[in-house]
Gaussian input, Z-matrix of N, CA and C with variables (Angstrom, degrees):
# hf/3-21g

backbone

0 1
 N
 C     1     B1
 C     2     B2     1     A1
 N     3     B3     2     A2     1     D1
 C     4     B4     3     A3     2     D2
 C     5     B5     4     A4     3     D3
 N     6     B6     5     A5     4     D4
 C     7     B7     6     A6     5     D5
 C     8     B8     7     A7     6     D6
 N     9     B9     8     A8     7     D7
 C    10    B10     9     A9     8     D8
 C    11    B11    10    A10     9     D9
 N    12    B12    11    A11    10    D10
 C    13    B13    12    A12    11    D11
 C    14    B14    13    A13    12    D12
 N    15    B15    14    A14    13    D13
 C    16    B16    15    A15    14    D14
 C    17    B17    16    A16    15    D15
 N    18    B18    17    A17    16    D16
 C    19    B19    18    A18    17    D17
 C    20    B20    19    A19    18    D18
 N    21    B21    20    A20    19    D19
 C    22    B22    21    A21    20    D20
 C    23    B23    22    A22    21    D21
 N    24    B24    23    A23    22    D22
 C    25    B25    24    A24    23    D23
 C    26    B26    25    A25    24    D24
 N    27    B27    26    A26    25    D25
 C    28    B28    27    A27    26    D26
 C    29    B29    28    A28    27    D27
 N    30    B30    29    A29    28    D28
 C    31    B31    30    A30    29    D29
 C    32    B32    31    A31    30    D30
 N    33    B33    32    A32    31    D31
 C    34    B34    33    A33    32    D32
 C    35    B35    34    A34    33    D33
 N    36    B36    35    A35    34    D34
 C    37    B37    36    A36    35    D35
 C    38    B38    37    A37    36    D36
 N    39    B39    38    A38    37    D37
 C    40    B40    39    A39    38    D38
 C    41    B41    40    A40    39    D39
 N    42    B42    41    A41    40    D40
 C    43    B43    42    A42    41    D41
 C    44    B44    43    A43    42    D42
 N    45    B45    44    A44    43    D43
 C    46    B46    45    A45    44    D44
 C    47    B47    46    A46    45    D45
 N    48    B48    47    A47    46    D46
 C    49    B49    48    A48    47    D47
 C    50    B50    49    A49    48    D48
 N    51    B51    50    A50    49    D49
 C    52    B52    51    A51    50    D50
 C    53    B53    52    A52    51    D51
 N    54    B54    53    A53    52    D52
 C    55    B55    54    A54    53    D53
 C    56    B56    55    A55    54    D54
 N    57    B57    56    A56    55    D55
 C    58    B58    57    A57    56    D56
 C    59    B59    58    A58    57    D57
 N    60    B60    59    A59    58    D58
 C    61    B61    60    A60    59    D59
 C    62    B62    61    A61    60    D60
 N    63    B63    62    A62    61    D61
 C    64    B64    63    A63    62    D62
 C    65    B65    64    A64    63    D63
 N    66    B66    65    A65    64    D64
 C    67    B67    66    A66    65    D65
 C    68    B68    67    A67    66    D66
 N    69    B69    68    A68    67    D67
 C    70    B70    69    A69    68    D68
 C    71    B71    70    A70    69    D69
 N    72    B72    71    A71    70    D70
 C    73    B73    72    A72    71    D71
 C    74    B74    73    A73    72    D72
 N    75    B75    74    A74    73    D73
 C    76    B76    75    A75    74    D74
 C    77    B77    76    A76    75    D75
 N    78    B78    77    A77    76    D76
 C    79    B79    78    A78    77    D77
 C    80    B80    79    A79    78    D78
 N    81    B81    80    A80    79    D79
 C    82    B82    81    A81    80    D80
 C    83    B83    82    A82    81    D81
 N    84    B84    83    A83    82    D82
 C    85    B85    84    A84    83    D83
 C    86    B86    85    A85    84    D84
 N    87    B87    86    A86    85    D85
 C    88    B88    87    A87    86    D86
 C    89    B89    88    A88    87    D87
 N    90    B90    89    A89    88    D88
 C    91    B91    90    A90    89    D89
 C    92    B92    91    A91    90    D90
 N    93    B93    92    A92    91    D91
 C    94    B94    93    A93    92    D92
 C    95    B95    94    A94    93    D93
 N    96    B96    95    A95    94    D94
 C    97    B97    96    A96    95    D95
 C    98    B98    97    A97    96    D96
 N    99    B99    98    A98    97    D97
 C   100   B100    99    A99    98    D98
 C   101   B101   100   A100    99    D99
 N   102   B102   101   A101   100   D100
 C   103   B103   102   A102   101   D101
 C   104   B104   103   A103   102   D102
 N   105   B105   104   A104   103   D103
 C   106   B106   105   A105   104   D104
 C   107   B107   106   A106   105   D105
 N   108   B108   107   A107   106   D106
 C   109   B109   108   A108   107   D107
 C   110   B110   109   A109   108   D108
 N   111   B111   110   A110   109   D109
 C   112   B112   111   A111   110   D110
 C   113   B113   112   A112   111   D111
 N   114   B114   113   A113   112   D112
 C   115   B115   114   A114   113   D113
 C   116   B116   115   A115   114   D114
 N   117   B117   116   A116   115   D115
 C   118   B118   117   A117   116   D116
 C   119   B119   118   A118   117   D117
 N   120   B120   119   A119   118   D118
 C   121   B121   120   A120   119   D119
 C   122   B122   121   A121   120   D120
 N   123   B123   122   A122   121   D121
 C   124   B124   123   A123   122   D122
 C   125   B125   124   A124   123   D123
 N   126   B126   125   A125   124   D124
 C   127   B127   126   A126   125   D125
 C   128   B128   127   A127   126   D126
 N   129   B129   128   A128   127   D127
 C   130   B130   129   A129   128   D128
 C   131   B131   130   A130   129   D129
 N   132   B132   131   A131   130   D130
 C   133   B133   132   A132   131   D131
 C   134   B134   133   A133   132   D132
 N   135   B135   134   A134   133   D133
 C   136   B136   135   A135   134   D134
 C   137   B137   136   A136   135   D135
 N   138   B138   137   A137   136   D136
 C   139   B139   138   A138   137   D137
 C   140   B140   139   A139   138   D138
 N   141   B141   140   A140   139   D139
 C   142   B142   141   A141   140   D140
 C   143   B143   142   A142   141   D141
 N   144   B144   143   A143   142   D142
 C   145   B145   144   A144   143   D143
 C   146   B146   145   A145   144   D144
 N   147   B147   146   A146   145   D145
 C   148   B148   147   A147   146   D146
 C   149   B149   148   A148   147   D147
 N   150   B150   149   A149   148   D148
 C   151   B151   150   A150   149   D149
 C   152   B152   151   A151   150   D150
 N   153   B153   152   A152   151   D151
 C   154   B154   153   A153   152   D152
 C   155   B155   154   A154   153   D153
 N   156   B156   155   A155   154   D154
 C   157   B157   156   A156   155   D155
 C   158   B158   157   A157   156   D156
 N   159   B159   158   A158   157   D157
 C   160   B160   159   A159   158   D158
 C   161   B161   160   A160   159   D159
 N   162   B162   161   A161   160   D160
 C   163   B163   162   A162   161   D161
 C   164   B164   163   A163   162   D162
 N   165   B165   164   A164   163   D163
 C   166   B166   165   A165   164   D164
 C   167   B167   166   A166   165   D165
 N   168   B168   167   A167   166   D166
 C   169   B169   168   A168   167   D167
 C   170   B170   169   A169   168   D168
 N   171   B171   170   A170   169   D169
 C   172   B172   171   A171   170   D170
 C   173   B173   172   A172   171   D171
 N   174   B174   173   A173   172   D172
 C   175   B175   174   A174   173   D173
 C   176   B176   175   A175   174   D174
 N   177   B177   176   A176   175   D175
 C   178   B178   177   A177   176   D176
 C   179   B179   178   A178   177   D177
 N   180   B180   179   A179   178   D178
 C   181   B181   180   A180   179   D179
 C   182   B182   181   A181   180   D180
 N   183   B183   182   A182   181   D181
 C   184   B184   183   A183   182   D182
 C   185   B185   184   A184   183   D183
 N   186   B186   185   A185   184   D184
 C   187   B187   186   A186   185   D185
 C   188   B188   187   A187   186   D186
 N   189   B189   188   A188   187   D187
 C   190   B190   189   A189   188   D188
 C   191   B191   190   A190   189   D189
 N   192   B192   191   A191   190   D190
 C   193   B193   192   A192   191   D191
 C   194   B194   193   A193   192   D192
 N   195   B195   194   A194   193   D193
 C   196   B196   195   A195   194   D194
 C   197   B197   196   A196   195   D195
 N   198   B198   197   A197   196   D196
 C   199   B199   198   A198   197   D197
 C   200   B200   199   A199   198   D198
 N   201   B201   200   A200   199   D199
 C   202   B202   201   A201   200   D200
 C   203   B203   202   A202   201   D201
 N   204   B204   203   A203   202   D202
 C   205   B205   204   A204   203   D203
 C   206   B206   205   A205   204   D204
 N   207   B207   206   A206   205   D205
 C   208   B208   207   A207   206   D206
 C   209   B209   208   A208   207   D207
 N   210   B210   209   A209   208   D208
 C   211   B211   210   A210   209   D209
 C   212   B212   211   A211   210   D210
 N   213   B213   212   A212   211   D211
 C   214   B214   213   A213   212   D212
 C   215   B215   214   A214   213   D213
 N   216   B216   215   A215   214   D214
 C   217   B217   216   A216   215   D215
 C   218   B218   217   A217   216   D216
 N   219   B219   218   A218   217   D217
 C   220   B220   219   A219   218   D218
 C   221   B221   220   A220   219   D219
 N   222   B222   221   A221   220   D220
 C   223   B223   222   A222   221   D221
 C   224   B224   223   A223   222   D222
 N   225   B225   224   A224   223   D223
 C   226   B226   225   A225   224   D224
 C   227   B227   226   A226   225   D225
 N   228   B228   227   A227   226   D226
 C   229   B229   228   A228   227   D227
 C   230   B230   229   A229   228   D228
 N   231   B231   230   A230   229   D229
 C   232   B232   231   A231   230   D230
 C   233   B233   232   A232   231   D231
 N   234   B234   233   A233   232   D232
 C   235   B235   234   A234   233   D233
 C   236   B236   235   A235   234   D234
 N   237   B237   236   A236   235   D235
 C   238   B238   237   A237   236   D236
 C   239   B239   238   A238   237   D237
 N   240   B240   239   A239   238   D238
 C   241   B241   240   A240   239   D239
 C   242   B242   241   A241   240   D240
 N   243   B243   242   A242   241   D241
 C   244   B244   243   A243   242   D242
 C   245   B245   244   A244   243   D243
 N   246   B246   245   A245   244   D244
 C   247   B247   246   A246   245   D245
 C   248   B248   247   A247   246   D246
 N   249   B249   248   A248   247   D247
 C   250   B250   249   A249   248   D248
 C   251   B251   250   A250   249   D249
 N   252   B252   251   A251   250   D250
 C   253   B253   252   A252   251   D251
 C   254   B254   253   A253   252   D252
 N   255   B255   254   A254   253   D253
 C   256   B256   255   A255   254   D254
 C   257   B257   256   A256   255   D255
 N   258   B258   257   A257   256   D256
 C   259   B259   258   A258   257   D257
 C   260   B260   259   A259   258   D258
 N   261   B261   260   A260   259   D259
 C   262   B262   261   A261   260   D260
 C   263   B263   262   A262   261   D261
 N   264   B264   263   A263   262   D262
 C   265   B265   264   A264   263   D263
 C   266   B266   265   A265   264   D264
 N   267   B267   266   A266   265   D265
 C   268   B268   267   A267   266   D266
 C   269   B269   268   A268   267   D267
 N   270   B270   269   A269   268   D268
 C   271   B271   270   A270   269   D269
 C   272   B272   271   A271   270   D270
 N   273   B273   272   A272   271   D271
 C   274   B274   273   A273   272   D272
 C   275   B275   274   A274   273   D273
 N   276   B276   275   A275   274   D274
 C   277   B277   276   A276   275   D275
 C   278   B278   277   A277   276   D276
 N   279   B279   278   A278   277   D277
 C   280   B280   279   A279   278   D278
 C   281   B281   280   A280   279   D279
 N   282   B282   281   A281   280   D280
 C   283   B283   282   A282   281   D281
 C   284   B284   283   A283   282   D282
 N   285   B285   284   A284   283   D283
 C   286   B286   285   A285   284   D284
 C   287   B287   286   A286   285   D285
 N   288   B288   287   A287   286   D286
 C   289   B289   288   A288   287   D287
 C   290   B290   289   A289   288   D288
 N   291   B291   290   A290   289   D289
 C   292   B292   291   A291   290   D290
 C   293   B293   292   A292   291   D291
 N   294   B294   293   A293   292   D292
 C   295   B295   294   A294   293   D293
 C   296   B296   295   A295   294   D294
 N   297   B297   296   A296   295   D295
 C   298   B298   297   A297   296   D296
 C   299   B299   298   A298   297   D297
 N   300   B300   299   A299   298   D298
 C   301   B301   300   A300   299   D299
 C   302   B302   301   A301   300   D300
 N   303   B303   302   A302   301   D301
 C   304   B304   303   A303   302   D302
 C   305   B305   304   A304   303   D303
 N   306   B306   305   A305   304   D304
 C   307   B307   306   A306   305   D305
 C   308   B308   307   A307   306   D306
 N   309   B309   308   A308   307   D307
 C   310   B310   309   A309   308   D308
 C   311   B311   310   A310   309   D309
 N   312   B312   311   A311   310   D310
 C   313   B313   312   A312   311   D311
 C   314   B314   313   A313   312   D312
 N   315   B315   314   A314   313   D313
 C   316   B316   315   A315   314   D314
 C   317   B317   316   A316   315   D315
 N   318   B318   317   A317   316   D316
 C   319   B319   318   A318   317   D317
 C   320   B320   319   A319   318   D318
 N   321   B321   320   A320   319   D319
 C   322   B322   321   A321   320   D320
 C   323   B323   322   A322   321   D321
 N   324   B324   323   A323   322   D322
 C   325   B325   324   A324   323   D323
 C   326   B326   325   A325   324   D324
 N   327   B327   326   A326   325   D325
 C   328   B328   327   A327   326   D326
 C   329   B329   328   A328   327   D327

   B1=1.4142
   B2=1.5189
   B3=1.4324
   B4=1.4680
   B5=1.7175
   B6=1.6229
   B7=1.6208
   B8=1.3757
   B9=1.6243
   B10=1.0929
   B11=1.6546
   B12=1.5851
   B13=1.3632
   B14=1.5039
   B15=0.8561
   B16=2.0651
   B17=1.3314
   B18=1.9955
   B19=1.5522
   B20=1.7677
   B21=1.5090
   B22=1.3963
   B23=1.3768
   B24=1.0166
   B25=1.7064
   B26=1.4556
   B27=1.7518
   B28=1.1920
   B29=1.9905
   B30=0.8647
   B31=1.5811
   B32=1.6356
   B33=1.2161
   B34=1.6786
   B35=1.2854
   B36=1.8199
   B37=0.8779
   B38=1.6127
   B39=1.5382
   B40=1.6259
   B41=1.3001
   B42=1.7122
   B43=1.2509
   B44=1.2468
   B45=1.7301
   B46=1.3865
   B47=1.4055
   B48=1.3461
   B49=1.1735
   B50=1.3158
   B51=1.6649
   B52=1.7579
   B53=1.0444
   B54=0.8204
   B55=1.4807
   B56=1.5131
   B57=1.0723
   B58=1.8136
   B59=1.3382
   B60=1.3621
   B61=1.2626
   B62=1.6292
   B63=1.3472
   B64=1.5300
   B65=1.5321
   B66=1.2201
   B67=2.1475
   B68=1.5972
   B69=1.7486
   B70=1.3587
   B71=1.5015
   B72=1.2185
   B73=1.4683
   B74=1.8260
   B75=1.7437
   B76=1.5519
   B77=1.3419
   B78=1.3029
   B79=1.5621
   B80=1.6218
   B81=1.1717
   B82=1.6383
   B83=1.3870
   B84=1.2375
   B85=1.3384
   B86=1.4513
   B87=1.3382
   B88=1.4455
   B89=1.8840
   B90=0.9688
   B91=1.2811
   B92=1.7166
   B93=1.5637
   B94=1.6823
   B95=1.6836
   B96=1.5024
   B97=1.1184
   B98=1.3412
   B99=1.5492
   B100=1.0633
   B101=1.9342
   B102=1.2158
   B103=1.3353
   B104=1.1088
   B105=1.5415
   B106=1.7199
   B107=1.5043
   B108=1.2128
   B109=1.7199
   B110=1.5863
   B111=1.0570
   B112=1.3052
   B113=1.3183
   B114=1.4107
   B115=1.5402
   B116=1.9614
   B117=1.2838
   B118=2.4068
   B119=1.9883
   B120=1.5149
   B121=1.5349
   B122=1.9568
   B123=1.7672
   B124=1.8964
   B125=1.3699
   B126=1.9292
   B127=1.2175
   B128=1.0886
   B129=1.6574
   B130=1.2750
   B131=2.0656
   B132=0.9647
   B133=1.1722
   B134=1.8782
   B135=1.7034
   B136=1.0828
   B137=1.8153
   B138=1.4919
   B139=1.4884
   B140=1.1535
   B141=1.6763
   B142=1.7162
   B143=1.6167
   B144=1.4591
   B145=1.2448
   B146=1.5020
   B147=0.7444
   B148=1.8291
   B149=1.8049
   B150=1.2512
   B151=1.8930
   B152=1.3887
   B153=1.5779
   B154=1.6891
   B155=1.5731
   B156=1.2912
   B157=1.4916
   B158=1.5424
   B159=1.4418
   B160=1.9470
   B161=1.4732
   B162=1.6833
   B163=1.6829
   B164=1.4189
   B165=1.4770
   B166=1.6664
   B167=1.1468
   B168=1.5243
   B169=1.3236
   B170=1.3352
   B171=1.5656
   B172=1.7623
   B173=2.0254
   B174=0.7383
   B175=1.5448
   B176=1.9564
   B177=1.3045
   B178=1.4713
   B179=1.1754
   B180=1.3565
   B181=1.3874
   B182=1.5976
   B183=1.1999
   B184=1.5243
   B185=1.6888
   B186=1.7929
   B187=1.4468
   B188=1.4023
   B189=1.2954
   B190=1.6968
   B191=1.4695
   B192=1.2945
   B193=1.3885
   B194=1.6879
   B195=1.0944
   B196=1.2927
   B197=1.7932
   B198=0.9875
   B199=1.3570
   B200=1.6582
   B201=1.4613
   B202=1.4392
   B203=1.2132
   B204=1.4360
   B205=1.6558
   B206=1.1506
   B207=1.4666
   B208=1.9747
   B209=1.5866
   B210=1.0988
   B211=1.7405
   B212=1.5684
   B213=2.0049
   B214=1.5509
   B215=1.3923
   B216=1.4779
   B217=1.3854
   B218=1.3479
   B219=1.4197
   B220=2.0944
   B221=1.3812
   B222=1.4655
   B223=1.4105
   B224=2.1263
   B225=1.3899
   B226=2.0168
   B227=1.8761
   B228=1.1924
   B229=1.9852
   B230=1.7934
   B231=1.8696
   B232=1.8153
   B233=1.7641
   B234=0.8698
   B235=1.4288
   B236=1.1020
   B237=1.6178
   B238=1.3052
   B239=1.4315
   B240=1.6667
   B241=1.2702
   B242=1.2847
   B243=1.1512
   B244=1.5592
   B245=1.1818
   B246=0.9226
   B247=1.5932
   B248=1.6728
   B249=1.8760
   B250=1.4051
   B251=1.5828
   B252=0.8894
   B253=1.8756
   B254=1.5961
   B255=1.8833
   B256=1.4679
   B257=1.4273
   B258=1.9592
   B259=1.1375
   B260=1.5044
   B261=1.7468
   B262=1.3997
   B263=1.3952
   B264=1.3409
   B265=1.6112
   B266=1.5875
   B267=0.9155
   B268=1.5551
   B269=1.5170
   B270=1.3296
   B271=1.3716
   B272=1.8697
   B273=1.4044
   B274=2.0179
   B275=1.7564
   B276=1.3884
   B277=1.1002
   B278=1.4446
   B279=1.2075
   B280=1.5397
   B281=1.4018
   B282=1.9264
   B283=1.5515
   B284=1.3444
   B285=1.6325
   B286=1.4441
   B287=1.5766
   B288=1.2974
   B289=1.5144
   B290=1.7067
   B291=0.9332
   B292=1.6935
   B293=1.8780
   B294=1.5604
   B295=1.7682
   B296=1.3773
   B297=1.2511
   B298=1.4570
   B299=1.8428
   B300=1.4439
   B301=2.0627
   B302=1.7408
   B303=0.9916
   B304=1.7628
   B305=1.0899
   B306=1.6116
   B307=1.6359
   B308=1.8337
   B309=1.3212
   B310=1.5552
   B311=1.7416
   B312=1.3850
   B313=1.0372
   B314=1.9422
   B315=1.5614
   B316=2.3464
   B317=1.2797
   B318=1.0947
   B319=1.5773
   B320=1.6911
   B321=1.2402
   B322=1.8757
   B323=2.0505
   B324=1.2546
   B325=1.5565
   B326=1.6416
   B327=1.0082
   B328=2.0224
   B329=1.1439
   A1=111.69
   A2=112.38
   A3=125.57
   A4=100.41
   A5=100.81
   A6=106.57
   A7=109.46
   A8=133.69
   A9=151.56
   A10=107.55
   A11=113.30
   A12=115.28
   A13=97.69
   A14=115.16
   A15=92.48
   A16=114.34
   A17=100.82
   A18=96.71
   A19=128.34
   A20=112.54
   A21=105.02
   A22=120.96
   A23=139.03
   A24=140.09
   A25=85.69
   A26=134.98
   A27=139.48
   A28=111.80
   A29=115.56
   A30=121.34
   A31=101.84
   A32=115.52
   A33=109.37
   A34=89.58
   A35=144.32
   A36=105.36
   A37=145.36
   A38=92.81
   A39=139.31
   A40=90.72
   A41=113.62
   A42=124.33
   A43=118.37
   A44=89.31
   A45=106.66
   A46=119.42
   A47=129.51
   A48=101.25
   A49=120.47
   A50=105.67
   A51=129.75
   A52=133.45
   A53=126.94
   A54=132.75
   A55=144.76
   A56=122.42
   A57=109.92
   A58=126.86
   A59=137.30
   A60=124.84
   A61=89.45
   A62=100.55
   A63=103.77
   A64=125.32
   A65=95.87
   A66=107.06
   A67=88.31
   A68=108.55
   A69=98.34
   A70=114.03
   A71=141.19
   A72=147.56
   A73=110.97
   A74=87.30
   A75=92.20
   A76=137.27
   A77=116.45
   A78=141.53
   A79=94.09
   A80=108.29
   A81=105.24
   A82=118.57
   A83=143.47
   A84=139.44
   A85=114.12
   A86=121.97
   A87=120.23
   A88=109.88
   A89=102.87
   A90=98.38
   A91=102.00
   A92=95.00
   A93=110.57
   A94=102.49
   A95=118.36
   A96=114.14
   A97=112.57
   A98=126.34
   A99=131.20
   A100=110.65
   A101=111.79
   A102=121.40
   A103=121.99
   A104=142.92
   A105=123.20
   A106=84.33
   A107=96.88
   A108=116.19
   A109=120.75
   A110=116.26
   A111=121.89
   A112=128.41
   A113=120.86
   A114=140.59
   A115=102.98
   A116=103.40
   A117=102.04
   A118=85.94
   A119=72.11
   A120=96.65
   A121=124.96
   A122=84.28
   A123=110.13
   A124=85.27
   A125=153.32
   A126=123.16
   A127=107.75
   A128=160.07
   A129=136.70
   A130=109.00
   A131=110.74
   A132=115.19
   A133=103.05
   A134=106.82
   A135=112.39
   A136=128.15
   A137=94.26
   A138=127.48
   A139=103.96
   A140=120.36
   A141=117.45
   A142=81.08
   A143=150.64
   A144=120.94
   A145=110.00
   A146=102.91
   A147=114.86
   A148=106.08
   A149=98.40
   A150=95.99
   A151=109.15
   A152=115.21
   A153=110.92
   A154=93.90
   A155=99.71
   A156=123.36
   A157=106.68
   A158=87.42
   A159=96.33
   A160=90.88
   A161=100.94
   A162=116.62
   A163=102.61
   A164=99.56
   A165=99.84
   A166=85.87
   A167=122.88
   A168=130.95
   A169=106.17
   A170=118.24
   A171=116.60
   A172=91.59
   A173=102.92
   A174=128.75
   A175=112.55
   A176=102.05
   A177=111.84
   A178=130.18
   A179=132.56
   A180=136.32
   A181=109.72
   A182=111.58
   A183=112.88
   A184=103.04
   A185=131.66
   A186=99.51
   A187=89.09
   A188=124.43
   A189=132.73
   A190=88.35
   A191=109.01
   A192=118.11
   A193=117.89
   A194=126.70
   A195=136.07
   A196=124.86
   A197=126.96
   A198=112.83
   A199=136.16
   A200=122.81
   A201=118.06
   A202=138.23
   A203=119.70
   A204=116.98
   A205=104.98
   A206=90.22
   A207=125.35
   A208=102.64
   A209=96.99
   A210=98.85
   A211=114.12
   A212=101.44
   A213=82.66
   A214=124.35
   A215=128.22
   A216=130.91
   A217=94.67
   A218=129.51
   A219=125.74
   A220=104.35
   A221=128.02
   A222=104.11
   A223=101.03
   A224=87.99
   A225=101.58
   A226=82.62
   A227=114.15
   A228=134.83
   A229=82.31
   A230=87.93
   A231=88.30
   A232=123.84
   A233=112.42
   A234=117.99
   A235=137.19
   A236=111.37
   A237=140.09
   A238=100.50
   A239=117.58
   A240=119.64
   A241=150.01
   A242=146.38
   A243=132.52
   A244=121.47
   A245=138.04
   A246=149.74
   A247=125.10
   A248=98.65
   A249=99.94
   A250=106.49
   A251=101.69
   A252=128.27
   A253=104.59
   A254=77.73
   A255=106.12
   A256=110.84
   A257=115.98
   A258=86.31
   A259=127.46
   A260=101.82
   A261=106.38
   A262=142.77
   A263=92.90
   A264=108.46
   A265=123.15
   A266=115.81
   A267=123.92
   A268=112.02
   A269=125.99
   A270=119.03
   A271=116.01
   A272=86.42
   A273=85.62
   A274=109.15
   A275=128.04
   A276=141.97
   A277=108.99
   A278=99.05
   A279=121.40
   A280=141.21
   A281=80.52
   A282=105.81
   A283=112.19
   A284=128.51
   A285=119.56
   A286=104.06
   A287=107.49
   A288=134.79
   A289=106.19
   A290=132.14
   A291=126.05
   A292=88.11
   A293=117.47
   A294=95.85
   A295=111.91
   A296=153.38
   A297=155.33
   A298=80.28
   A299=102.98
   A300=108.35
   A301=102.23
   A302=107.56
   A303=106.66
   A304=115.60
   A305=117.22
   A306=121.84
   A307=98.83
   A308=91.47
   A309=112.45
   A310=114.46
   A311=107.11
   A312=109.81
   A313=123.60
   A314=87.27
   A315=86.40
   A316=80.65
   A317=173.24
   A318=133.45
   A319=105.91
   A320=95.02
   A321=108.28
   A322=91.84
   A323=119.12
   A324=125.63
   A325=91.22
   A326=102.45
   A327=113.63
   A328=133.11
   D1=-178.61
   D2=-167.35
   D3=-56.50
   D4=-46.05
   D5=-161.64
   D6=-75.00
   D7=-32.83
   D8=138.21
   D9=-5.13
   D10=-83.39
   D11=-173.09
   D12=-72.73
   D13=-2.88
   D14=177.52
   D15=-76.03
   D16=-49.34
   D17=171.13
   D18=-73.60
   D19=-7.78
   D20=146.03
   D21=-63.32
   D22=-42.13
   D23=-145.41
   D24=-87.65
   D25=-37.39
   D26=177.06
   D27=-71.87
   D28=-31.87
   D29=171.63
   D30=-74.14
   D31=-34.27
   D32=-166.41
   D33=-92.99
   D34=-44.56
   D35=-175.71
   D36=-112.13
   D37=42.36
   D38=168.27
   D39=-56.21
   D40=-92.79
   D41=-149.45
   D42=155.77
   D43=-42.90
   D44=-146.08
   D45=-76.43
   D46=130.56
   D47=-163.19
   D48=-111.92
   D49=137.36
   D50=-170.79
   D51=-126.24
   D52=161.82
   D53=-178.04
   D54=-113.58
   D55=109.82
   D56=-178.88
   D57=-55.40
   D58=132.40
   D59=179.61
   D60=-108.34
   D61=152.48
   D62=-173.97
   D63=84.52
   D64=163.17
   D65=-170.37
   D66=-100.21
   D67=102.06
   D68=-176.14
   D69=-63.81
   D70=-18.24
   D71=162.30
   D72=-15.97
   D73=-53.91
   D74=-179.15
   D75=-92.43
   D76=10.47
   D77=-138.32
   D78=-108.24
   D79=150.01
   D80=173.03
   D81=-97.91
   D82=138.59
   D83=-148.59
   D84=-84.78
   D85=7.91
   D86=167.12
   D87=-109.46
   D88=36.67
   D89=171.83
   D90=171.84
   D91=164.97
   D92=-159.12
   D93=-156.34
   D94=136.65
   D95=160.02
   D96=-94.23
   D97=155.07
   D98=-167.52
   D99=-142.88
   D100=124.40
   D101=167.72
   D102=-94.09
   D103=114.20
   D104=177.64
   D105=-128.44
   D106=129.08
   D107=-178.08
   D108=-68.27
   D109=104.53
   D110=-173.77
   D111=94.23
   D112=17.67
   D113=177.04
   D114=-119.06
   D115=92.43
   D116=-177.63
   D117=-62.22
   D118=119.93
   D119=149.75
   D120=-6.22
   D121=-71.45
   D122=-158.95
   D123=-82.34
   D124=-21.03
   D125=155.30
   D126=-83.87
   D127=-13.46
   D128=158.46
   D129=-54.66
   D130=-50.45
   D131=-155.06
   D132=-69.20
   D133=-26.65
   D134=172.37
   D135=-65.43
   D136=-45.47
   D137=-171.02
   D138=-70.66
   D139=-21.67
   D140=-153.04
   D141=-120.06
   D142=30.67
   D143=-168.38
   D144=-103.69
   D145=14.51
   D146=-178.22
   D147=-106.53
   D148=1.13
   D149=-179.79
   D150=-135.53
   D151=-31.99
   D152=166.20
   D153=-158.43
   D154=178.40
   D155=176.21
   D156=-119.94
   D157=107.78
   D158=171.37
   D159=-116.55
   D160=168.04
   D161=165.90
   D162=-132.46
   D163=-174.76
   D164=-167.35
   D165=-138.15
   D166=148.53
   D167=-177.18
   D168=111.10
   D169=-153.07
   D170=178.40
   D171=-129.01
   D172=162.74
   D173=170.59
   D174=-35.28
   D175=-58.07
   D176=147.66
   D177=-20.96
   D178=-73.44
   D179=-179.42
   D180=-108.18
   D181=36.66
   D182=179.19
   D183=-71.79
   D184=-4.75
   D185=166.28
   D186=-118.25
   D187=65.72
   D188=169.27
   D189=-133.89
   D190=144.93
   D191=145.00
   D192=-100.22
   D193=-16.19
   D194=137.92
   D195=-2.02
   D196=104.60
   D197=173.83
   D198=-38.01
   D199=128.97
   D200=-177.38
   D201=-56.16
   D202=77.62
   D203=172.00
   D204=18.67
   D205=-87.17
   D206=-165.37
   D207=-40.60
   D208=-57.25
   D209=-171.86
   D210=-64.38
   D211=-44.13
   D212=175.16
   D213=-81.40
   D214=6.20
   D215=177.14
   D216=-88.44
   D217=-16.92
   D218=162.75
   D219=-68.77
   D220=-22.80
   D221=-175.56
   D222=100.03
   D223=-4.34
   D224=-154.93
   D225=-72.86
   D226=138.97
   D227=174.12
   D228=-69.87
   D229=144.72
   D230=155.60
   D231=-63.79
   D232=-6.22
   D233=179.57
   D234=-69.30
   D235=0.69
   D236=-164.67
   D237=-74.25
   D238=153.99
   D239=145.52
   D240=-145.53
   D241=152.52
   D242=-155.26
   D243=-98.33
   D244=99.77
   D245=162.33
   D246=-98.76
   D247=100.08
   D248=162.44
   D249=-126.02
   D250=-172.67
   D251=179.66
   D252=-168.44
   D253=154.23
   D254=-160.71
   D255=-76.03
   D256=-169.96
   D257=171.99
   D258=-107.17
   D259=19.32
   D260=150.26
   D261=-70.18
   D262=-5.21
   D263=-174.75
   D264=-59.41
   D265=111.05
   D266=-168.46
   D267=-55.63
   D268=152.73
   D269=160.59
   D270=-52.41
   D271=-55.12
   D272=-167.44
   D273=-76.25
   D274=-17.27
   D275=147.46
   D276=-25.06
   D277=-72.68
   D278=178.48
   D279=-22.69
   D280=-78.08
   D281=162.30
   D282=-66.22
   D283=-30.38
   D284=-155.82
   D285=-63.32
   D286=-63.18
   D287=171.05
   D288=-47.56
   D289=-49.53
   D290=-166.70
   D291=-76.74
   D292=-50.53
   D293=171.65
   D294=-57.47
   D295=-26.77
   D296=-146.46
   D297=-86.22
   D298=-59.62
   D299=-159.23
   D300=-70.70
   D301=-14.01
   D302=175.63
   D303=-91.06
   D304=-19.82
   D305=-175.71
   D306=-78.96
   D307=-44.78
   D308=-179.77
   D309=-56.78
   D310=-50.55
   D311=169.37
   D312=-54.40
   D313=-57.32
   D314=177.02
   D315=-61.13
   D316=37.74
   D317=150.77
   D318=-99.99
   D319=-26.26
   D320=-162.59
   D321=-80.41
   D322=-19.87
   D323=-143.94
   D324=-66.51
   D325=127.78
   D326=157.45
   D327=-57.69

């Protein structure tokens, strides 16, 4: 969907570099897993909690802190993280908060 490619066009034109987990073909358009190499999950998700709520893992074990089956039968690093929105979620909502978690993110990077 529309909101889908926005927060790509916002990851690409960060810098920063990430990764898709998953065959986006099959993926539902309010949400995306995301890998950025060298940023743990539980300090993005910590650092960023005042601008959105992401999780790390897949949907599955969201009340595990336990690593994701699902994800590790993808081959997906624990480092991954989950970002969806609803379908009230505004465009500038969107973007405001996903720039806030990318600024957040280069700062945390290894």
């Amino acid at each position: 969907g529309k909101l889908k490619k926005q927060v790509l066009h916002l990851f690409d034109e960060s810098g920063i570099e990430y990764r898709l987990n998953g065959n986006q073909d099959f993926c539902i358009n309010s949400t995306m897993n995301v890998c950025i190499p060298g940023v743990m999950s539980e300090a993005l998700m910590i650092s960023s909690k005042q601008y959105c709520s992401i999780s790390n893992g897949s949907a599955c074990t969201s009340k595990s802190y336990a690593p994701s089956y699902v994800l590790s039968a993808m081959g997906v690093p624990e480092s991954d993280i989950r970002i969806s929105w609803g379908p009230d979620t505004s465009s500038e909502e969107l973007s405001k908060n996903l720039v806030k978690l990318i600024e957040i993110a280069k700062r945390l990077k290894c």
